[in-house]
LUMLO-350421 format. One record per residue: residue number from 1; x, y, z of N, C-alpha, C in turn. Coordinates in steps of 0.001 Angstrom, whole numbers, always signed. Layout:
BEGIN
+-----+---------+---------+---------+---------+---------+---------+---------+---------+---------+
:   n :     nxx :     nyy :     nzz :    caxx :    cayy :    cazz :     cxx :     cyy :     czz :
+-----+---------+---------+---------+---------+---------+---------+---------+---------+---------+
: NUM :       X :       Y :       Z :       X :       Y :       Z :       X :       Y :       Z :
...
+-----+---------+---------+---------+---------+---------+---------+---------+---------+---------+
This chain:
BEGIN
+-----+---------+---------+---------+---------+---------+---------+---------+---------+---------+
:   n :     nxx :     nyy :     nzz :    caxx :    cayy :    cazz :     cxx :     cyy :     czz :
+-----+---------+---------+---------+---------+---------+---------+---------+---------+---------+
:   1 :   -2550 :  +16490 :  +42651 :   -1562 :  +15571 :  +42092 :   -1679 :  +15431 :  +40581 :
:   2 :   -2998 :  +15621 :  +40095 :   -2649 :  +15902 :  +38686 :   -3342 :  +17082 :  +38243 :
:   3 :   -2820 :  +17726 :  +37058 :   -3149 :  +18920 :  +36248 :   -3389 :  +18219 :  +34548 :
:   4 :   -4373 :  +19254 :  +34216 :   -4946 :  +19104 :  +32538 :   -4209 :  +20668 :  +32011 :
:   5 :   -3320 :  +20176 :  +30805 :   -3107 :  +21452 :  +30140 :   -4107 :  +21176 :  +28862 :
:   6 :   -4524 :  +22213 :  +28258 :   -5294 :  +22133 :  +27241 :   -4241 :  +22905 :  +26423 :
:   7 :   -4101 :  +22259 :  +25042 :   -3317 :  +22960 :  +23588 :   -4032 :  +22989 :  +22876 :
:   8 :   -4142 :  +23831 :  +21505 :   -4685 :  +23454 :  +20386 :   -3207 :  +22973 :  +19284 :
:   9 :   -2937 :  +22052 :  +18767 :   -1698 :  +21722 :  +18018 :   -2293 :  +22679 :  +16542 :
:  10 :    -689 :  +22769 :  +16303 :    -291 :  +23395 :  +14522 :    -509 :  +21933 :  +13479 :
:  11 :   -1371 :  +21402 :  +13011 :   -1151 :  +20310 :  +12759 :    -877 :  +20428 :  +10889 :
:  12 :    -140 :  +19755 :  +10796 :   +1061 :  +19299 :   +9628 :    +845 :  +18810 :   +8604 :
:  13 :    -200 :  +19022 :   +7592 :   -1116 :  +18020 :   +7159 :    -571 :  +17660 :   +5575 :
:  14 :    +971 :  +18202 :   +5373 :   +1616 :  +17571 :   +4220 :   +2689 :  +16498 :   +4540 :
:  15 :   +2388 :  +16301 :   +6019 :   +3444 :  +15178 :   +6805 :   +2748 :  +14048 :   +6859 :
:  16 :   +3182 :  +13072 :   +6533 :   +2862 :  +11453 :   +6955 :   +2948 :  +11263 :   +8305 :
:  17 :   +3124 :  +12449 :   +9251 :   +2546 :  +12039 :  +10529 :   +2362 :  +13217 :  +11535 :
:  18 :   +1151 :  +13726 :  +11018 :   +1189 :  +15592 :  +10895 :    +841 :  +16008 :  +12149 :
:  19 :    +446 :  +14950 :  +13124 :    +449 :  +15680 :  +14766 :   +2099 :  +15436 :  +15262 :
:  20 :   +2966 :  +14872 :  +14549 :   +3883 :  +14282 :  +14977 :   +5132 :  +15507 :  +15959 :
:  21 :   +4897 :  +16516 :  +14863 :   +5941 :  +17691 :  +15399 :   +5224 :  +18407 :  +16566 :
:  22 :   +4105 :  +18345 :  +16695 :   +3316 :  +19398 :  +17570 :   +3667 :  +18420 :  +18708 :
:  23 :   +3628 :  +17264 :  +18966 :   +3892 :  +16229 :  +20424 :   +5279 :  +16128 :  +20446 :
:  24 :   +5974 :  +16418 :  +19463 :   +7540 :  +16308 :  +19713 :   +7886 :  +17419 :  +20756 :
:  25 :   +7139 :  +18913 :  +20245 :   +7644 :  +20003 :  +21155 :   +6970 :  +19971 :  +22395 :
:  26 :   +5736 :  +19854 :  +22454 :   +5281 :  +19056 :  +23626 :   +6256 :  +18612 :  +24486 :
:  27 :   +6341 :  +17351 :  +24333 :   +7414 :  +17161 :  +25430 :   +8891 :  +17256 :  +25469 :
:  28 :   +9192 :  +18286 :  +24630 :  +10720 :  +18739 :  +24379 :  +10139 :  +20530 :  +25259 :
:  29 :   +9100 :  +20972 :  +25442 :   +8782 :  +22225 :  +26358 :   +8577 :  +21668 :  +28007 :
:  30 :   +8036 :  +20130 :  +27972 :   +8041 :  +19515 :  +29192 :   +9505 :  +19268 :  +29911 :
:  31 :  +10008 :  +18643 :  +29140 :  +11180 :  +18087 :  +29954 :  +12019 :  +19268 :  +29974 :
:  32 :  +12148 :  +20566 :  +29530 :  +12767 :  +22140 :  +30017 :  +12451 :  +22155 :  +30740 :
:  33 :  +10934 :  +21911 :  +31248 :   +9816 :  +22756 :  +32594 :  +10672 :  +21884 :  +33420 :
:  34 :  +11360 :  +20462 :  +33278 :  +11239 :  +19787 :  +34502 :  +10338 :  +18713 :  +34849 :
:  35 :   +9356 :  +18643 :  +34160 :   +8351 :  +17863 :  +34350 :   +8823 :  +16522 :  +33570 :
:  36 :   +9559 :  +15668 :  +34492 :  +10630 :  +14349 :  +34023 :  +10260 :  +13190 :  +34850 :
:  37 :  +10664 :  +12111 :  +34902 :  +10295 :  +11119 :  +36027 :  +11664 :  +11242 :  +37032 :
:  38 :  +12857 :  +11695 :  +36389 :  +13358 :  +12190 :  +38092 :  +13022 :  +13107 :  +38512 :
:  39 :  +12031 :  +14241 :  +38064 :  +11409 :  +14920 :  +39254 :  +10346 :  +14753 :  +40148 :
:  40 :  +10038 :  +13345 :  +40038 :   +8678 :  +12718 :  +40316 :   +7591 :  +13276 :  +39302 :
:  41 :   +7869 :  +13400 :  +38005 :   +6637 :  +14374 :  +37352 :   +6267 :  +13085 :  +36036 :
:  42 :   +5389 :  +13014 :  +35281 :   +5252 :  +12254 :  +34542 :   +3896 :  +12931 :  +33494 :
:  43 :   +4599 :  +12939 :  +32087 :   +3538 :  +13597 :  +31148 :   +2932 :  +13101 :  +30459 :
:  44 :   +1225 :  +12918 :  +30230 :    +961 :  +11849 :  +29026 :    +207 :  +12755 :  +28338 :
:  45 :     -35 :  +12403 :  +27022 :    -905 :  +13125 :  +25997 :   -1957 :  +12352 :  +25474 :
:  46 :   -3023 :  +12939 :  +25536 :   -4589 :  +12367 :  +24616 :   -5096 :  +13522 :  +24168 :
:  47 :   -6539 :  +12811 :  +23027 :   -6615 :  +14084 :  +22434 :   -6380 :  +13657 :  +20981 :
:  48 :   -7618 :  +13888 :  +20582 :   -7620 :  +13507 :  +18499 :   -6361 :  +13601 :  +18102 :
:  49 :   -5461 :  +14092 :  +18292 :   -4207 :  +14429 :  +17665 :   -3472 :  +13187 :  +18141 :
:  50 :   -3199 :  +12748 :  +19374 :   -2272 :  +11906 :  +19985 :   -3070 :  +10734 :  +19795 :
:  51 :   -4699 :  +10041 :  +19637 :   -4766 :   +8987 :  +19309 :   -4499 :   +8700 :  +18095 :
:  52 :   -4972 :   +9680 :  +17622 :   -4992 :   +9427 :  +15848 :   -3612 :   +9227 :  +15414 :
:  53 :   -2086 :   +9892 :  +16277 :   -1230 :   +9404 :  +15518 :    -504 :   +7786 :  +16373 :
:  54 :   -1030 :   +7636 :  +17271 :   -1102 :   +6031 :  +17468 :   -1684 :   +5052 :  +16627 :
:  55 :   -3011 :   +5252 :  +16428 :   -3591 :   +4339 :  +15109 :   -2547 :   +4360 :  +14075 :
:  56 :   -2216 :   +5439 :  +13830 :   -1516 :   +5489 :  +12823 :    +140 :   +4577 :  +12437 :
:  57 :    +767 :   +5270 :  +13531 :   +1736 :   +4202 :  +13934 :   +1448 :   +2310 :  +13886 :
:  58 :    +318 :   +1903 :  +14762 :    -139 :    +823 :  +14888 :    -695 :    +398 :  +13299 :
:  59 :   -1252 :   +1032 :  +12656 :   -1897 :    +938 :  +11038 :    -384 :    +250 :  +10122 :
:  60 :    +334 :   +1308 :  +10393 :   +1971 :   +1255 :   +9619 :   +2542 :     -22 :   +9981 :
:  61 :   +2523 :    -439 :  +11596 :   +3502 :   -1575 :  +11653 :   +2874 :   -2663 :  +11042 :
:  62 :   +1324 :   -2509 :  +11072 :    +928 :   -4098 :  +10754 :    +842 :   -4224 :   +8941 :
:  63 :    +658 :   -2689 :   +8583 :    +739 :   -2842 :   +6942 :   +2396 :   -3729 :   +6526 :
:  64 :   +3116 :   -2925 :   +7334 :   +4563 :   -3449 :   +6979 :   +4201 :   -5354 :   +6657 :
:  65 :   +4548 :   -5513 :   +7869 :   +4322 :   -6869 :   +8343 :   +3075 :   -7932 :   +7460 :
:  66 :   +1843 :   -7173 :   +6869 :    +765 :   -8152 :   +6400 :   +1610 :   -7783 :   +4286 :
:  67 :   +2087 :   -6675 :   +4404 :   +2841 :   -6583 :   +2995 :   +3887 :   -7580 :   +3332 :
:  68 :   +4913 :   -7849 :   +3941 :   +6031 :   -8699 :   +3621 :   +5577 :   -9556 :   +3383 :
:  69 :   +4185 :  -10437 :   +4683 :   +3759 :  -11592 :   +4583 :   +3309 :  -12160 :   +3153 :
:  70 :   +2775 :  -11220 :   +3197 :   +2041 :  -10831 :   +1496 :   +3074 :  -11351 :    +225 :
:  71 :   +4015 :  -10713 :     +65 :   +5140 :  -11155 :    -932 :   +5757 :  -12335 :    -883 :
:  72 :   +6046 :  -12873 :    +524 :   +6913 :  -13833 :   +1410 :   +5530 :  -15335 :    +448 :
:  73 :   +4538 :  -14907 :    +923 :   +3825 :  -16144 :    +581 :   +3350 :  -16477 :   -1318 :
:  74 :   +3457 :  -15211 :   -1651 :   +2784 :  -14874 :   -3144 :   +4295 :  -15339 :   -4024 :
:  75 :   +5479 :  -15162 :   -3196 :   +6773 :  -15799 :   -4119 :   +6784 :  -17477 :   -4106 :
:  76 :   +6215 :  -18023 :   -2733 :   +6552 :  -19179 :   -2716 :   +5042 :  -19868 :   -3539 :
:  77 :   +4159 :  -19432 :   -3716 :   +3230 :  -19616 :   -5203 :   +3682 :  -20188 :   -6683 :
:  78 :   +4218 :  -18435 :   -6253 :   +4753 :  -18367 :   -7776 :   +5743 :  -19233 :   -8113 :
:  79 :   +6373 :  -19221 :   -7005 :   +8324 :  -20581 :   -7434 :   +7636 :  -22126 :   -7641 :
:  80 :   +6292 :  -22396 :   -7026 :   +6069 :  -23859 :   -6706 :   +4968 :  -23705 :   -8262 :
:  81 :   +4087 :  -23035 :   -8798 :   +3153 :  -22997 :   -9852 :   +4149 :  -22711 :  -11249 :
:  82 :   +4945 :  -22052 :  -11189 :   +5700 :  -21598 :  -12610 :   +7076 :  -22710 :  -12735 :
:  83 :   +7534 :  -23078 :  -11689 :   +8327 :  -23962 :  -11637 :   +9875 :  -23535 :  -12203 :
:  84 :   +9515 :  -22028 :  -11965 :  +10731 :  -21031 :  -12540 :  +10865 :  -19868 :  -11770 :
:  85 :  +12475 :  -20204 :  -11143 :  +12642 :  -19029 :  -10866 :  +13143 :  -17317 :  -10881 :
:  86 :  +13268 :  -17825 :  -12745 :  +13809 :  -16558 :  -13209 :  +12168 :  -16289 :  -13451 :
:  87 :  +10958 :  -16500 :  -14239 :   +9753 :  -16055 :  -14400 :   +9104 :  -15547 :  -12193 :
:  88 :   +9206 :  -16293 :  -11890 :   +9361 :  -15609 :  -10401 :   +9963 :  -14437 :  -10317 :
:  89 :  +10986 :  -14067 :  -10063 :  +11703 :  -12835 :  -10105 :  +10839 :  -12066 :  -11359 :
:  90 :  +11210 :  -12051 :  -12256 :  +10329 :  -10854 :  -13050 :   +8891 :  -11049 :  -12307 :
:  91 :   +8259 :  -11964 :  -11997 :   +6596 :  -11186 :  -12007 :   +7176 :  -10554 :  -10257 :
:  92 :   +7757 :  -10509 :   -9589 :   +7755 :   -9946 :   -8289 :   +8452 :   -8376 :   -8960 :
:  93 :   +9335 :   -8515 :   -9522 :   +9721 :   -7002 :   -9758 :   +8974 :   -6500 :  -10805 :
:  94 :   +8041 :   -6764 :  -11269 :   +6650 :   -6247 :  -12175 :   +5536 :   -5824 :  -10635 :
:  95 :   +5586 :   -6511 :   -9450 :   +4831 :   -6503 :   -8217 :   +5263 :   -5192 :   -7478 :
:  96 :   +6930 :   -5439 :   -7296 :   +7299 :   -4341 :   -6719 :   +7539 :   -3054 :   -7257 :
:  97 :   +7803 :   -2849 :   -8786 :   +7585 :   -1694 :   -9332 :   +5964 :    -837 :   -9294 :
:  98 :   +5082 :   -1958 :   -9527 :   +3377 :   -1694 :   -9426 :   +3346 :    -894 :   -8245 :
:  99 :   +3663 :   -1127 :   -6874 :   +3968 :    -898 :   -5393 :   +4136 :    +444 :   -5350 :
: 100 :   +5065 :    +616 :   -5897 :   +5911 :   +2286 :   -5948 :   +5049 :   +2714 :   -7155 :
: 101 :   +4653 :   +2553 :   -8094 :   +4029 :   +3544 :   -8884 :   +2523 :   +3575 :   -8281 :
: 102 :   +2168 :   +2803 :   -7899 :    +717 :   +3321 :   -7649 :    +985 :   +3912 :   -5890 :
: 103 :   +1683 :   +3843 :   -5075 :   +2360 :   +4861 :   -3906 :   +2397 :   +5992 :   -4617 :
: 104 :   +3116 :   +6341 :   -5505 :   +3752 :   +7589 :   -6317 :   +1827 :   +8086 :   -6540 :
: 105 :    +823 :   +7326 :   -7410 :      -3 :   +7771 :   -7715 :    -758 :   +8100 :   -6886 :
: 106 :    -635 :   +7577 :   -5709 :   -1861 :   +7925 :   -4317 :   -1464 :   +9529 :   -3683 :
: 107 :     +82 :   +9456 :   -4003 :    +468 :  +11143 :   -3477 :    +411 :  +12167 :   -3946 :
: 108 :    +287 :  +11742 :   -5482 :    +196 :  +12705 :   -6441 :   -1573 :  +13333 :   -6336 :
: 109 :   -2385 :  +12287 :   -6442 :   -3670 :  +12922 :   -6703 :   -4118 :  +12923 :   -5152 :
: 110 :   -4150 :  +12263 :   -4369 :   -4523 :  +12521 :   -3390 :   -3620 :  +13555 :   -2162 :
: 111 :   -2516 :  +13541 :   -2024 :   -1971 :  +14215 :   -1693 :   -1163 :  +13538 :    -350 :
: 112 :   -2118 :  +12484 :    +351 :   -1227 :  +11719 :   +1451 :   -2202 :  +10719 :   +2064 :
: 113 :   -1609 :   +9946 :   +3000 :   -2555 :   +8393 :   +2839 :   -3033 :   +8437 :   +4497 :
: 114 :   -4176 :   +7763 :   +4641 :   -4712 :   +8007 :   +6170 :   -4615 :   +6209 :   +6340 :
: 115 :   -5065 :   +6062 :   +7476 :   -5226 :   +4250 :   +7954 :   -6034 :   +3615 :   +7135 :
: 116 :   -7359 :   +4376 :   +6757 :   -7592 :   +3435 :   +5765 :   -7175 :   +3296 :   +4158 :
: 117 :   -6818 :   +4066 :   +3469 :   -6400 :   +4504 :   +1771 :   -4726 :   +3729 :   +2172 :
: 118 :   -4269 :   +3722 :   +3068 :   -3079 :   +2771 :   +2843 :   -2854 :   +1366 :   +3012 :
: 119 :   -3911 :    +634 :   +3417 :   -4105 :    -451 :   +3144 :   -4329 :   -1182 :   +1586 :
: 120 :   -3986 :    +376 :    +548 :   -3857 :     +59 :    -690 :   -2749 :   -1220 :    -819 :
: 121 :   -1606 :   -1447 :    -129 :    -395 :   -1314 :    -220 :    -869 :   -3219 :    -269 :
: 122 :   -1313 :   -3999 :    +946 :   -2084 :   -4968 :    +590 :   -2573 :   -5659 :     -45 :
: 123 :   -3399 :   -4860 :    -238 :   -4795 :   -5339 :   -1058 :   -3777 :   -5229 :   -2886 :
: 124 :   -3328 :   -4119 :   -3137 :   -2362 :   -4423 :   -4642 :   -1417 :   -5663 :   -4576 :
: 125 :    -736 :   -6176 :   -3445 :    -101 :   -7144 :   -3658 :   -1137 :   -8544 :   -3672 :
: 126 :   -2149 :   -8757 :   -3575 :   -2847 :  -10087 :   -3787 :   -3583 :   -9798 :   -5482 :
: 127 :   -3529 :   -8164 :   -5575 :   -4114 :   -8277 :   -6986 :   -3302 :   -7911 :   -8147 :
: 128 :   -2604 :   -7088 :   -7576 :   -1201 :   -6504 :   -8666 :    -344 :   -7870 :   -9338 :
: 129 :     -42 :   -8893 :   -8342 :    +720 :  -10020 :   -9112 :    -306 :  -10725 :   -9940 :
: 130 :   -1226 :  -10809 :   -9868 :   -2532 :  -11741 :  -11146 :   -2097 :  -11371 :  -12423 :
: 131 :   -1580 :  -10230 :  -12884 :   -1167 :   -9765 :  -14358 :     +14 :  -10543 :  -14380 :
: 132 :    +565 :  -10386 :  -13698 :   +2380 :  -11201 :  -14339 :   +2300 :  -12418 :  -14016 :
: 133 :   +1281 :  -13103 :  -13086 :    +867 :  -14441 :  -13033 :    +507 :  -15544 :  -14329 :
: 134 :    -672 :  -14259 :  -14775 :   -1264 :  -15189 :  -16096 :    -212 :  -15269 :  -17069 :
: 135 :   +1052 :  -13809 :  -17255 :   +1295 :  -13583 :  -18328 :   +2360 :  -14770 :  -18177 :
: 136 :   +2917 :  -15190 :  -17050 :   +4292 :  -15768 :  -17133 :   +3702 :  -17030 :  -17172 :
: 137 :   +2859 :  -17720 :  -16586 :   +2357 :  -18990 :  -16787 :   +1662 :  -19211 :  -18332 :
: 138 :   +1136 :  -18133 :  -18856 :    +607 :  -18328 :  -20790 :   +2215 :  -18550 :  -21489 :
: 139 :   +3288 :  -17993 :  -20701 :   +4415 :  -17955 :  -21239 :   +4791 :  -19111 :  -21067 :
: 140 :   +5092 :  -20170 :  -20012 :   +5392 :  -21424 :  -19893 :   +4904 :  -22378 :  -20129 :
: 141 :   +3177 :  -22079 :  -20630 :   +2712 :  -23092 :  -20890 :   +3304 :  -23517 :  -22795 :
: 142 :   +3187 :  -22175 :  -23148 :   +3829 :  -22581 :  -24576 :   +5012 :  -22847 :  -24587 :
: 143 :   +6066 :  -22282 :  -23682 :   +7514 :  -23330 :  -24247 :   +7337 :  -24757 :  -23995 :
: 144 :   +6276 :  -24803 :  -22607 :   +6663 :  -26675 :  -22852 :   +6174 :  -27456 :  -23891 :
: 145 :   +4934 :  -26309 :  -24569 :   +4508 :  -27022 :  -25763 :   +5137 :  -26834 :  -27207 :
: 146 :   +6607 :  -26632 :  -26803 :   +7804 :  -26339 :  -28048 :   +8012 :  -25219 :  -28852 :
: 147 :   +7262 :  -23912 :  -28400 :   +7452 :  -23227 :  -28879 :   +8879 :  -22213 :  -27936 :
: 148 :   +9678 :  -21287 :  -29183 :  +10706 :  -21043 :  -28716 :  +10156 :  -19252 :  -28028 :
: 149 :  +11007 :  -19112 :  -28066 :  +11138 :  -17364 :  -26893 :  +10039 :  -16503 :  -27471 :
: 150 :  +10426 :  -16071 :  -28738 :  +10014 :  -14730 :  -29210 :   +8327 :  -15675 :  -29612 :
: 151 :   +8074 :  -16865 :  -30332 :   +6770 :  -17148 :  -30647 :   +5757 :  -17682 :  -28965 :
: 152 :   +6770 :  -17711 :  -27925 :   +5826 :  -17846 :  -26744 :   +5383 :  -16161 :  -26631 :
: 153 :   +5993 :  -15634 :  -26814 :   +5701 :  -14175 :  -26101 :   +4535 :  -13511 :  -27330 :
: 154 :   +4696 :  -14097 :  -28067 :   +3125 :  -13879 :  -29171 :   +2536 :  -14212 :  -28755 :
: 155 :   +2323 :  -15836 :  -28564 :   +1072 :  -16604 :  -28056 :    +714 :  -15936 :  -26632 :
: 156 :   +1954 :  -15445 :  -25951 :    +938 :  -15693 :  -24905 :    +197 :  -14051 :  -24685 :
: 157 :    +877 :  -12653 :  -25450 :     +21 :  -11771 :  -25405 :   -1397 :  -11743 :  -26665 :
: 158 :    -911 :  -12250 :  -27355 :   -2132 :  -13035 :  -27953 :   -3654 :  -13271 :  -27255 :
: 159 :   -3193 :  -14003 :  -26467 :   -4454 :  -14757 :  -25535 :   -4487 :  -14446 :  -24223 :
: 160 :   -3723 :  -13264 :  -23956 :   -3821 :  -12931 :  -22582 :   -4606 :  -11432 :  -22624 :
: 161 :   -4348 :  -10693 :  -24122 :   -4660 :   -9316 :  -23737 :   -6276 :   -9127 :  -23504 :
: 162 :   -7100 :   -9569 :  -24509 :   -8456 :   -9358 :  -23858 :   -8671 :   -9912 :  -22762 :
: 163 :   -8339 :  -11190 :  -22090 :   -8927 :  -11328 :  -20295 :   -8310 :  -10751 :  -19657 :
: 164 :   -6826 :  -10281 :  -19687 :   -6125 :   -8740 :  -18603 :   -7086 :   -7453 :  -18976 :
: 165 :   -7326 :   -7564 :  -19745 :   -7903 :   -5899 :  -20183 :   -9435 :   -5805 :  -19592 :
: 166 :  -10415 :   -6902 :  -19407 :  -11749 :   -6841 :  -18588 :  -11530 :   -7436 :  -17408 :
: 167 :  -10202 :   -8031 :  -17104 :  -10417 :   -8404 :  -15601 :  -10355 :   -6209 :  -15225 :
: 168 :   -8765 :   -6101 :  -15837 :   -8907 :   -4274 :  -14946 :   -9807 :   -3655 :  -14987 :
: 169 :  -10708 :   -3682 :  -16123 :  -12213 :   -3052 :  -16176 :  -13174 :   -3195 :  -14804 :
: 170 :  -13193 :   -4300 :  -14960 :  -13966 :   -4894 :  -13897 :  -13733 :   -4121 :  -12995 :
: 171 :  -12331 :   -4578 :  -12007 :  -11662 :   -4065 :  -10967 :  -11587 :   -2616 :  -10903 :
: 172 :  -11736 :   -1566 :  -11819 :  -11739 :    -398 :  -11697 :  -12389 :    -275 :  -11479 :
: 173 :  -14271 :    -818 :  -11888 :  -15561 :    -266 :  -11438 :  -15956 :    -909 :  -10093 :
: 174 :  -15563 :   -1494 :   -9736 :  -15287 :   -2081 :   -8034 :  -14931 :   -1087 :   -7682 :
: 175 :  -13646 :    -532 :   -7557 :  -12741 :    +360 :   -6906 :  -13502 :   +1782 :   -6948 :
: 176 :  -14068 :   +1985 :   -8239 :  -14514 :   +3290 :   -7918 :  -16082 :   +3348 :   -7023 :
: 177 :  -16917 :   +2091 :   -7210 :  -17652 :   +2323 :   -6595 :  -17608 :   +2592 :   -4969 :
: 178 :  -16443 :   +2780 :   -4814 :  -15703 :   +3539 :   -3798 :  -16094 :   +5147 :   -3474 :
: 179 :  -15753 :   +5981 :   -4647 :  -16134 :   +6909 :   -4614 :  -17134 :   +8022 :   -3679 :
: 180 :  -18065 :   +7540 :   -4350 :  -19280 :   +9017 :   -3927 :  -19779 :   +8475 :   -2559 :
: 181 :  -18942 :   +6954 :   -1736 :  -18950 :   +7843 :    -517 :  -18388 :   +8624 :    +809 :
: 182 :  -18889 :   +9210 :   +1858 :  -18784 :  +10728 :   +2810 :  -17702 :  +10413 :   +3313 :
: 183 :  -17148 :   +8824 :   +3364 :  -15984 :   +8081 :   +4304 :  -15409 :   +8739 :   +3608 :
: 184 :  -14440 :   +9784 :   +3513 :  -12944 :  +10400 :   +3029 :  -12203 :   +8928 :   +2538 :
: 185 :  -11676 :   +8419 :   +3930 :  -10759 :   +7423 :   +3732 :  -11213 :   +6193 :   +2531 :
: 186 :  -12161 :   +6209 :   +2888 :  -13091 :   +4756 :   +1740 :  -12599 :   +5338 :    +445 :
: 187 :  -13056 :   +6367 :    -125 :  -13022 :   +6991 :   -1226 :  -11547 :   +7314 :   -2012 :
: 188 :  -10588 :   +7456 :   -1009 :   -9292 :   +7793 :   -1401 :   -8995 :   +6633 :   -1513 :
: 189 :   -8894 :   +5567 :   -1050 :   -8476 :   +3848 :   -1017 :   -8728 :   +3691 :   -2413 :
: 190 :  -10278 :   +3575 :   -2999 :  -11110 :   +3395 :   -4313 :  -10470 :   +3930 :   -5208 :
: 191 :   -9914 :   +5521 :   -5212 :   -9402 :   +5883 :   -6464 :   -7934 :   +5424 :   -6728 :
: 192 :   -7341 :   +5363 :   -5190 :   -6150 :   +4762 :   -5406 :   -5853 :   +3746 :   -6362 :
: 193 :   -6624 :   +2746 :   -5419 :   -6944 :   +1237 :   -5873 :   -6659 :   +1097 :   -7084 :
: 194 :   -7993 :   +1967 :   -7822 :   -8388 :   +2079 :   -9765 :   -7322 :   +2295 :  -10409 :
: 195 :   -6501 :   +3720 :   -9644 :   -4922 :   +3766 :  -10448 :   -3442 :   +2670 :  -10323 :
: 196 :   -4264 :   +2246 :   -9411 :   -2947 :    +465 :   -9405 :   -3299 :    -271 :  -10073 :
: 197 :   -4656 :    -332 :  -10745 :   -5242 :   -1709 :  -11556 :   -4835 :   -1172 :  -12753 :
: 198 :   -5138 :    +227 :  -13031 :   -4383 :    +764 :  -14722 :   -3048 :    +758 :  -15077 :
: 199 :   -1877 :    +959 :  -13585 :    -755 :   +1111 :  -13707 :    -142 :    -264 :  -13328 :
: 200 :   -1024 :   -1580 :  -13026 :    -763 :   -2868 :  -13695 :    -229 :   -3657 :  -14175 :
: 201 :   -1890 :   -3261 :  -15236 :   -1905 :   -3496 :  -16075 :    -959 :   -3167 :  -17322 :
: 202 :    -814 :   -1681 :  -17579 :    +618 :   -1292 :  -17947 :   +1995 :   -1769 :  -17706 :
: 203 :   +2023 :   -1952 :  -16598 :   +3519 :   -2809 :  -16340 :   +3394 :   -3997 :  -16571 :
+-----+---------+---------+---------+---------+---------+---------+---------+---------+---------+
């Protein structure tokens, strides 16, 4: 009543979900054979390839979901601490541009993201908004103290650039001490990480 086929899969490894095509034909060669639940037949797959792209799947939905949460709660911060919601909007689209460039930077040098190195996506939104945090609150603290547009935006890069510039220091040598170790995934997270704290800081 039951049979083991053994495969070795073609696996895909410039795909964001590189066992994905090898289980597609899988059971697109099954359900030709017949082997369907109206034939009384029923096919399941295991096997490094088929768990690993479950984690994976399961990794993705909850990143989605702990990122929205992530923004959903870090806006209503920002609207209730700045007491502005045009300085809100800019530091979130300073958040969400950070997002996509350091994505862009994880593909570029690393080449593609596993369950753990994409939990970058996270972890940048509780640290990526701290730059447009300080900068927009150094910014409001001087208009209420009467200064107009262009002399807040002195004062406040004034007195913001050396503590942005050793907080990213800091945070880069965190991140890289990521590095040298054997965990693949640990290590790709770390360098990621370092290039979201530089590309920031820049934005």
């Amino acid at each position: 009543r039951r049979r083991f086929i053994l495969v070795q899969p073609v696996i895909d490894y410039t795909s964001f979900d590189p066992g994905g095509p090898a289980m597609d034909a899988v059971r697109s060669f099954a359900a030709e054979a017949g082997i369907t639940a109206e034939q009384g037949l029923r096919l399941r797959l295991t096997g490094d390839v088929a768990l690993y792209r479950e984690e994976l799947q399961t990794v993705n939905q909850g990143m989605i979901v702990s990122t929205l949460i992530s923004i959903l709660l870090g806006t209503i911060i920002l609207a209730i601490g700045m007491s502005s919601w045009r300085l809100s909007l800019a530091c979130l689209a300073v958040l969400c541009a950070g997002l996509l460039w350091t994505a862009s930077f994880g593909l570029i040098t690393v080449g593609r993201f596993n369950v753990i190195s994409i939990t970058f996506a996270a972890m940048f939104v509780g640290l990526g908004i701290d730059y447009a945090a300080h900068l927009g609150l150094r910014y409001r603290e001087a208009r209420l103290e009467g200064s107009d547009h262009a002399e807040a935006l002195r004062i406040m890069a004034a007195s913001q650039f050396s503590p942005l510039l050793w907080c990213t220091l800091t945070s880069i040598i965190s991140f890289c001490s990521f590095a040298p170790t054997a965990y693949k995934g640990i290590a790709e997270l770390g360098l990621i990480s370092s290039g979201g704290m530089i590309l920031s800081v820049i934005i």
